[in-house]
VMD Tcl script that draws the C-alpha trace (Angstrom):
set ca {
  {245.06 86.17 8.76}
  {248.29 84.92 7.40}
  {248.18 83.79 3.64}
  {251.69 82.00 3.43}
  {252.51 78.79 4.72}
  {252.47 78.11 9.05}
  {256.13 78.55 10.41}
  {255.90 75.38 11.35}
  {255.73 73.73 8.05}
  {258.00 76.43 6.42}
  {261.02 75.10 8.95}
  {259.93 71.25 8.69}
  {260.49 71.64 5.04}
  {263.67 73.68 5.77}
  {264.91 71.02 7.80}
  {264.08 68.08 5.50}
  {266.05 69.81 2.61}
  {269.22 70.19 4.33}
  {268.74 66.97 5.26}
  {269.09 65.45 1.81}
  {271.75 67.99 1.05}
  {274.92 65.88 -0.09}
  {277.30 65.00 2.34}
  {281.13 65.61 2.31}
  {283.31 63.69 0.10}
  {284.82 60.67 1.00}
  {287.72 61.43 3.36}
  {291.34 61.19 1.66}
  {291.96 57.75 4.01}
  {289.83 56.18 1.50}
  {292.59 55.69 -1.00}
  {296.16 54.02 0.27}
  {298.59 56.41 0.13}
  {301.30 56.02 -1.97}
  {298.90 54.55 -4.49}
  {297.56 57.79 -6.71}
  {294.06 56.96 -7.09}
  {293.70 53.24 -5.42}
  {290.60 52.91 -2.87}
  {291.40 51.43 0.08}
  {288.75 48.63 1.06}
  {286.37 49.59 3.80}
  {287.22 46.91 6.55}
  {291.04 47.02 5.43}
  {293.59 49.32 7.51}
  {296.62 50.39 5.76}
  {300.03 49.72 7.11}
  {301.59 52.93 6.54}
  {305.01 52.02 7.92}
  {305.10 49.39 5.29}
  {304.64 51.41 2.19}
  {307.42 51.52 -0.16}
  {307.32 53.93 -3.43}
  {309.90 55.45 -5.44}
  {310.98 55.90 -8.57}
  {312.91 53.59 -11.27}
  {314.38 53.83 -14.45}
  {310.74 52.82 -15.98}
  {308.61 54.60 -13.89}
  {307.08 54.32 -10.26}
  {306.88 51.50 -8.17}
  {304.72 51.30 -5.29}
  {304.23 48.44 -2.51}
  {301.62 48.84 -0.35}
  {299.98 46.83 2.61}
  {296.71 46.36 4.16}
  {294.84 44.24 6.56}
  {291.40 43.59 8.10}
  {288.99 40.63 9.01}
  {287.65 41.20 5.07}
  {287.73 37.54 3.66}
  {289.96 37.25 0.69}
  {287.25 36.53 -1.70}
  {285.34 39.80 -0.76}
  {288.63 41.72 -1.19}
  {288.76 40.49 -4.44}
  {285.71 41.38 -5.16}
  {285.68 44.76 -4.06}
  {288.69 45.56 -6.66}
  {286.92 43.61 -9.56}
  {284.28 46.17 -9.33}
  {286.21 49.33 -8.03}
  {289.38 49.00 -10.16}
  {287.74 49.17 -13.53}
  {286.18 52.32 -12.77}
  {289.25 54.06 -12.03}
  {290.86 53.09 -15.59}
  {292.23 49.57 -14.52}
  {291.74 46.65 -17.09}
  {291.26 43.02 -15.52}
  {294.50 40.94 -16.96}
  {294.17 38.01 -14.17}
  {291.92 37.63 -11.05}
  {294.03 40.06 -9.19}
  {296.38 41.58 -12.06}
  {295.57 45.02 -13.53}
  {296.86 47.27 -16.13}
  {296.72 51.29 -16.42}
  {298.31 53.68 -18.44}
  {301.50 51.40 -18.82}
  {301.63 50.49 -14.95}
  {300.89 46.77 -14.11}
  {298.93 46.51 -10.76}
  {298.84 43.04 -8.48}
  {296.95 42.03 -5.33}
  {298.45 39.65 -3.49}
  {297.83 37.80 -0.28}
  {300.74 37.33 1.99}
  {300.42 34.95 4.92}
  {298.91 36.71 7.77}
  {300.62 35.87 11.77}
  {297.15 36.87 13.18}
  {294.03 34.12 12.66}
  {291.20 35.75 10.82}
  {292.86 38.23 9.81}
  {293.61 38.71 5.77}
  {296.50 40.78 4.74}
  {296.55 42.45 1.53}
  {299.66 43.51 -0.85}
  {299.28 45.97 -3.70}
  {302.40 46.74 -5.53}
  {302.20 49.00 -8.51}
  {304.98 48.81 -11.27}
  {305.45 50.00 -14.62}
  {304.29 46.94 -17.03}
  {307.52 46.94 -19.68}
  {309.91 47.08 -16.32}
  {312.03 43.56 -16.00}
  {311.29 40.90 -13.75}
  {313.78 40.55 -10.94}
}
mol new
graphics top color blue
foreach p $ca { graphics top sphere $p radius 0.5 }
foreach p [lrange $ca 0 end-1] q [lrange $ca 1 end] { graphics top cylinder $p $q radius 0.2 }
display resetview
């Protein structure tokens, strides 16, 4: 007579705790590129072409774009939560501050109905205004 445990509920068990093992980490497309550090909105598709970034006198600048059938308000929503956990401070519904870097959200009109298009541009916050 075996004393242990049946095979059957020794690999049951085996399976369940792999099961609840943790998963990989979010895949790098989850932050725009360009952007150190930015999440990229599930729903939202970046526009890779369209990124700008380089470097100024004052420090980076960074344009990026993104679009999806996310509804602005839910956009905006998504980076009043996300944002402040990454070190951003709320200066305006969609203006940020970091580390001396000023970041904006801004909705350009989108060609396609439904569809919301989404501009982050990153810029040091004592550069001028052009």
């Amino acid at each position: 007579m075996n004393a242990g445990f049946p095979r059957w509920l020794v690999g049951g068990l085996l399976a369940l705790w792999l099961g609840m093992a943790p998963g990989p980490a979010p895949a790098a497309d989850a932050f725009l590129h360009g952007v150190d550090g930015v999440p990229l909105m599930p729903g939202l598709r970046q526009a890779e072409a369209e990124a700008l970034v380089f470097d100024s006198p004052w420090g980076r600048v960074v344009e990026a774009y993104a679009s999806g059938t996310v509804p602005r308000d839910r956009v905006l929503a998504f980076y009043a939560e996300t944002l402040p956990q990454l070190g951003w401070s709320p200066r305006g519904p969609a203006l940020y501050e970091r580390e001396g870097e000023t970041l904006l959200l801004e909705f350009p009109v989108s060609a396609a109905v439904g569809t919301t298009t989404l501009r982050i541009s990153v810029k040091p916050a004592d550069a001028p205004v052009p």
